[in-house]
N, C-alpha and C positions, 0 to 999 in steps of 0.2 A: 604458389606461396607456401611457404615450411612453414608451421605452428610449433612453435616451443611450448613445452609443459612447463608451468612455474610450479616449483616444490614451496610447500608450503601454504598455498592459497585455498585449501580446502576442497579441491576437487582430484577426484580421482582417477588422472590421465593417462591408461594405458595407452600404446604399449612405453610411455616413456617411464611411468612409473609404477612400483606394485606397490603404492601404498600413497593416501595425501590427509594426517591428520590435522591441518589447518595450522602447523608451524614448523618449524626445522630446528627443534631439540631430539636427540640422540635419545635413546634409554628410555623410549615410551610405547615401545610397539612397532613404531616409525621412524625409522633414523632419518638425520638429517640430510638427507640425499633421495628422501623418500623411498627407501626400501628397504623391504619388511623384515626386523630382526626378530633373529632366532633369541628364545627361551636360552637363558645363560647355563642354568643348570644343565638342562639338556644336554647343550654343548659340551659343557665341562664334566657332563657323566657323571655328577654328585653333586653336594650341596656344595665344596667349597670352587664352584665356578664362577659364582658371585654372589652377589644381594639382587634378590627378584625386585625388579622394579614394578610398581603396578601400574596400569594403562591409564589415561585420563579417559573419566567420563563427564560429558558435559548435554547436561537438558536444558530445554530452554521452553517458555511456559507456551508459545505459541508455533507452529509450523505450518502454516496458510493465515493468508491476509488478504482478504477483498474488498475493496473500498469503492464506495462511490464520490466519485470529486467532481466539483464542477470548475471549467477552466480557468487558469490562475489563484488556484486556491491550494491549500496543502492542508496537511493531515500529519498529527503525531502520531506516533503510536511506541507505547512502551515494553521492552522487552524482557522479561526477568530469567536470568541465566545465574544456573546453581553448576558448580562444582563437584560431580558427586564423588570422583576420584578421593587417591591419598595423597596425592602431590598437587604441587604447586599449577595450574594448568596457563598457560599464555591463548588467548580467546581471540580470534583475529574474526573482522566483520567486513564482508566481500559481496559486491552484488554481482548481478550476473542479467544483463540484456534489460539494464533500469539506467543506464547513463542519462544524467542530467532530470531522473524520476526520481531520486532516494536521494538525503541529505543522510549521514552518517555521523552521532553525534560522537562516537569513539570510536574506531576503526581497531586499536587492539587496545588491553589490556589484560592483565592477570588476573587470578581468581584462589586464592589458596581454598585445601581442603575443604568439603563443606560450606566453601563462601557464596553469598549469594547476590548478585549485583541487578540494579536494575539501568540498562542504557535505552538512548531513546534513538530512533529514528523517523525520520519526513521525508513524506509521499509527499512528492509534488505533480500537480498539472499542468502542464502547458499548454499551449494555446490549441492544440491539436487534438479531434475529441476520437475518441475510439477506446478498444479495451487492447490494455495493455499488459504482457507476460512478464513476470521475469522469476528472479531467484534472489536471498538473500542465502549467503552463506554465514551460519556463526557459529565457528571453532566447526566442529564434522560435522552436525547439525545443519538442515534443510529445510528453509522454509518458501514457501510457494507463493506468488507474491502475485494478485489480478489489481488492476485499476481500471476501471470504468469511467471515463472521461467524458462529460457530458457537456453544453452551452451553459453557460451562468442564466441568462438572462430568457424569458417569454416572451418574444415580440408579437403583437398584433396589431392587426387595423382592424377597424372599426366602419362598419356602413349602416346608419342609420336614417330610418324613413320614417314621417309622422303618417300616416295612413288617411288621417282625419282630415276631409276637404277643407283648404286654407288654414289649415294650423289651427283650425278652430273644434273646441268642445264643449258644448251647450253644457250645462246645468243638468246634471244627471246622465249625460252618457259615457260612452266610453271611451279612451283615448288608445286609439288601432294605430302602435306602433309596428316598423319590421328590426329587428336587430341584428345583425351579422357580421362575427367574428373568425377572422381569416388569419390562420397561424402564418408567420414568419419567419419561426427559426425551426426546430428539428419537426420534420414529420411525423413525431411519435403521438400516440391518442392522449388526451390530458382532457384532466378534468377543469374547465373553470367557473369560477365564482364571478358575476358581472354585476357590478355595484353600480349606481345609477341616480341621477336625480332628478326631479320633475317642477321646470319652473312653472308658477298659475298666478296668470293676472287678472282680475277683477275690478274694472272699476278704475283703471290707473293704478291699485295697490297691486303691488310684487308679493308675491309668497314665495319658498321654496317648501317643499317637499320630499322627503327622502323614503 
Protein backbone atom coordinates (compact mmCIF):
# COMPACT_ATOMS: atom_id res chain seq x y z
CA UNK A 1 0.00 0.00 0.00
CA UNK A 2 1.73 3.65 -1.25
CA UNK A 3 1.00 6.42 1.63
CA UNK A 4 0.65 9.92 0.34
CA UNK A 5 1.85 12.92 2.35
CA UNK A 6 -1.02 15.55 2.64
CA UNK A 7 0.73 19.00 2.52
CA UNK A 8 -0.72 21.05 4.82
CA UNK A 9 -1.95 18.84 7.57
CA UNK A 10 0.66 19.69 10.19
CA UNK A 11 2.91 16.75 9.97
CA UNK A 12 6.09 16.53 8.76
CA UNK A 13 6.33 13.79 6.06
CA UNK A 14 9.73 13.03 4.73
CA UNK A 15 10.83 12.00 2.28
CA UNK A 16 7.67 13.56 0.49
CA UNK A 17 8.09 16.61 1.96
CA UNK A 18 10.79 19.20 3.60
CA UNK A 19 8.62 21.16 5.46
CA UNK A 20 4.56 20.88 6.85
CA UNK A 21 3.45 24.16 8.64
CA UNK A 22 -0.18 23.07 9.14
CA UNK A 23 -1.33 25.05 5.79
CA UNK A 24 -0.55 25.64 2.22
CA UNK A 25 0.03 29.52 1.94
CA UNK A 26 3.29 30.44 -0.01
CA UNK A 27 5.67 33.24 1.84
CA UNK A 28 5.81 31.72 5.33
CA UNK A 29 8.77 29.66 5.50
CA UNK A 30 6.77 26.91 3.85
CA UNK A 31 5.49 27.20 0.47
CA UNK A 32 2.48 25.74 -0.47
CA UNK A 33 3.82 22.50 -1.96
CA UNK A 34 5.55 22.08 1.36
CA UNK A 35 8.83 22.96 0.56
CA UNK A 36 11.17 24.96 2.43
CA UNK A 37 11.72 28.54 0.93
CA UNK A 38 14.63 30.21 0.56
CA UNK A 39 15.27 33.89 2.42
CA UNK A 40 14.26 36.32 -0.62
CA UNK A 41 17.04 38.55 0.24
CA UNK A 42 19.43 36.02 0.15
CA UNK A 43 18.36 34.98 -3.12
CA UNK A 44 18.20 38.35 -4.46
CA UNK A 45 21.85 39.19 -2.98
CA UNK A 46 20.48 42.62 -1.49
CA UNK A 47 17.68 44.15 0.00
CA UNK A 48 15.64 44.82 -3.20
CA UNK A 49 14.96 41.03 -3.66
CA UNK A 50 11.93 41.59 -1.74
CA UNK A 51 10.00 42.20 1.46
CA UNK A 52 11.00 39.68 4.34
CA UNK A 53 8.04 37.98 5.24
CA UNK A 54 8.13 36.75 8.89
CA UNK A 55 7.20 33.13 9.91
CA UNK A 56 4.16 32.41 11.91
CA UNK A 57 4.48 31.52 15.37
CA UNK A 58 1.67 29.84 17.03
CA UNK A 59 1.48 28.61 21.02
CA UNK A 60 -0.92 26.98 22.39
CA UNK A 61 -1.59 26.98 26.44
CA UNK A 62 -1.58 23.25 26.61
CA UNK A 63 0.68 20.18 24.81
CA UNK A 64 -0.42 16.86 26.94
CA UNK A 65 -3.84 15.82 27.89
CA UNK A 66 -4.69 13.00 30.17
CA UNK A 67 -7.99 12.13 31.16
CA UNK A 68 -9.78 9.73 33.01
CA UNK A 69 -13.25 8.80 31.45
CA UNK A 70 -15.60 6.39 32.34
CA UNK A 71 -17.53 4.56 29.47
CA UNK A 72 -19.92 6.67 27.54
CA UNK A 73 -19.05 9.78 28.96
CA UNK A 74 -17.05 12.83 27.41
CA UNK A 75 -14.96 15.43 28.40
CA UNK A 76 -14.39 19.24 27.27
CA UNK A 77 -11.41 20.64 27.32
CA UNK A 78 -10.52 24.14 26.31
CA UNK A 79 -7.63 25.25 24.28
CA UNK A 80 -6.15 28.77 24.07
CA UNK A 81 -4.11 29.41 21.00
CA UNK A 82 -2.18 32.94 20.58
CA UNK A 83 -0.74 34.09 17.55
CA UNK A 84 2.49 35.29 18.32
CA UNK A 85 3.71 35.91 14.69
CA UNK A 86 3.29 39.28 12.47
CA UNK A 87 0.89 38.06 10.04
CA UNK A 88 -2.24 36.81 9.67
CA UNK A 89 -1.69 32.84 10.69
CA UNK A 90 -4.70 30.23 9.21
CA UNK A 91 -4.65 27.56 12.44
CA UNK A 92 -5.82 24.00 11.16
CA UNK A 93 -6.78 21.24 14.05
CA UNK A 94 -5.95 17.59 13.04
CA UNK A 95 -5.97 14.44 15.22
CA UNK A 96 -4.05 11.73 14.77
CA UNK A 97 -4.99 7.70 15.98
CA UNK A 98 -8.30 9.42 18.19
CA UNK A 99 -10.89 8.68 15.25
CA UNK A 100 -14.29 8.63 16.72
CA UNK A 101 -12.19 9.76 20.40
CA UNK A 102 -12.10 13.63 19.79
CA UNK A 103 -15.10 15.96 18.73
CA UNK A 104 -13.55 19.01 17.06
CA UNK A 105 -15.38 22.13 17.79
CA UNK A 106 -13.26 24.18 14.81
CA UNK A 107 -11.12 22.33 12.69
CA UNK A 108 -9.52 25.68 11.09
CA UNK A 109 -9.60 29.20 11.49
CA UNK A 110 -7.49 32.37 11.47
CA UNK A 111 -5.70 34.19 14.11
CA UNK A 112 -4.40 37.75 13.04
CA UNK A 113 -1.21 39.19 14.75
CA UNK A 114 -1.19 38.80 18.45
CA UNK A 115 -4.76 37.40 18.48
CA UNK A 116 -5.81 35.21 20.81
CA UNK A 117 -8.60 32.65 20.54
CA UNK A 118 -10.06 30.20 22.77
CA UNK A 119 -11.48 26.69 20.89
CA UNK A 120 -12.87 23.73 22.55
CA UNK A 121 -12.53 20.09 21.95
CA UNK A 122 -14.37 16.49 23.35
CA UNK A 123 -12.76 13.53 24.53
CA UNK A 124 -15.04 10.90 24.02
CA UNK A 125 -15.35 7.12 25.57
CA UNK A 126 -16.65 4.47 24.09
CA UNK A 127 -17.91 1.45 25.14
CA UNK A 128 -14.30 0.04 25.17
CA UNK A 129 -12.18 0.43 28.25
CA UNK A 130 -8.36 0.65 27.98
CA UNK A 131 -5.79 3.54 27.58
CA UNK A 132 -5.84 5.25 24.65
CA UNK A 133 -2.92 7.13 22.45
CA UNK A 134 -3.08 9.61 20.17
CA UNK A 135 -2.21 13.11 18.99
CA UNK A 136 -3.87 16.54 18.34
CA UNK A 137 -2.21 18.61 15.98
CA UNK A 138 -2.97 22.63 16.15
CA UNK A 139 -1.36 24.66 13.40
CA UNK A 140 2.71 23.01 14.08
CA UNK A 141 1.94 22.64 17.50
CA UNK A 142 1.86 19.06 19.26
CA UNK A 143 0.00 17.94 21.71
CA UNK A 144 0.02 14.48 23.36
CA UNK A 145 -3.25 13.21 23.99
CA UNK A 146 -3.84 9.62 26.97
CA UNK A 147 -7.51 8.57 27.77
CA UNK A 148 -7.99 6.16 30.32
CA UNK A 149 -11.23 4.38 29.78
CA UNK A 150 -12.46 2.78 32.72
CA UNK A 151 -16.37 0.80 33.43
CA UNK A 152 -18.96 3.58 34.60
CA UNK A 153 -20.56 1.55 37.05
CA UNK A 154 -19.50 -0.90 40.55
CA UNK A 155 -21.10 -4.14 40.40
CA UNK A 156 -21.45 -6.30 43.39
CA UNK A 157 -23.21 -9.03 45.10
CA UNK A 158 -23.87 -9.36 48.29
CA UNK A 159 -23.74 -12.69 50.78
CA UNK A 160 -25.02 -12.16 53.84
CA UNK A 161 -25.35 -14.57 57.17
CA UNK A 162 -27.01 -13.87 60.60
CA UNK A 163 -24.63 -15.93 62.70
CA UNK A 164 -27.18 -15.80 65.57
CA UNK A 165 -29.03 -19.31 66.27
CA UNK A 166 -32.66 -18.66 64.57
CA UNK A 167 -32.35 -15.28 63.85
CA UNK A 168 -32.77 -14.58 67.20
CA UNK A 169 -31.02 -11.86 69.75
CA UNK A 170 -31.77 -11.96 73.31
CA UNK A 171 -31.75 -8.57 75.27
CA UNK A 172 -28.26 -7.59 75.67
CA UNK A 173 -26.22 -9.74 73.12
CA UNK A 174 -24.85 -9.48 70.33
CA UNK A 175 -26.00 -9.90 66.77
CA UNK A 176 -22.78 -12.16 64.80
CA UNK A 177 -23.43 -11.23 61.36
CA UNK A 178 -21.04 -12.55 58.10
CA UNK A 179 -20.83 -10.03 55.26
CA UNK A 180 -19.39 -10.66 51.98
CA UNK A 181 -18.91 -8.55 49.03
CA UNK A 182 -17.78 -9.87 45.66
CA UNK A 183 -16.69 -7.51 43.00
CA UNK A 184 -18.25 -7.81 39.45
CA UNK A 185 -16.81 -5.67 37.18
CA UNK A 186 -13.10 -4.46 36.89
CA UNK A 187 -10.62 -6.49 39.01
CA UNK A 188 -8.95 -3.43 40.38
CA UNK A 189 -8.52 -2.91 44.45
CA UNK A 190 -11.42 -0.36 45.63
CA UNK A 191 -12.14 0.93 48.56
CA UNK A 192 -15.93 0.51 49.85
CA UNK A 193 -18.33 2.10 52.06
CA UNK A 194 -21.29 -0.77 53.07
CA UNK A 195 -24.30 1.14 54.40
CA UNK A 196 -26.63 -1.26 56.15
CA UNK A 197 -29.75 -1.46 58.13
CA UNK A 198 -30.95 -3.39 61.22
CA UNK A 199 -34.66 -4.38 61.43
CA UNK A 200 -35.62 -5.19 65.69
CA UNK A 201 -38.82 -6.61 66.68
CA UNK A 202 -40.11 -6.58 70.04
CA UNK A 203 -43.02 -7.55 71.23
CA UNK A 204 -44.82 -7.54 67.66
CA UNK A 205 -43.43 -3.73 67.41
CA UNK A 206 -40.98 -3.17 64.29
CA UNK A 207 -38.16 -0.81 64.78
CA UNK A 208 -35.50 -0.02 62.15
CA UNK A 209 -32.27 0.86 62.87
CA UNK A 210 -29.55 2.39 61.04
Amino acid sequence: MIVLAVCGNGIHEPPYEECDDGNTISGDGCSSDCKIEEDEEEEGGGEEGGEEIEGIDISVNLTEVNLNLAVNTNREQIFVVKNNGDSTATVNIIQQNLEGRVLIQESSFELAPGETKETKVIFVALEETGVFTGRLFIGSVSVDVSLNVETQLLLFNSNIIVLNKDYQVRQGDKLQTSVTLIPMGDPARLDVTLNYKIHIKINNIKFLKL
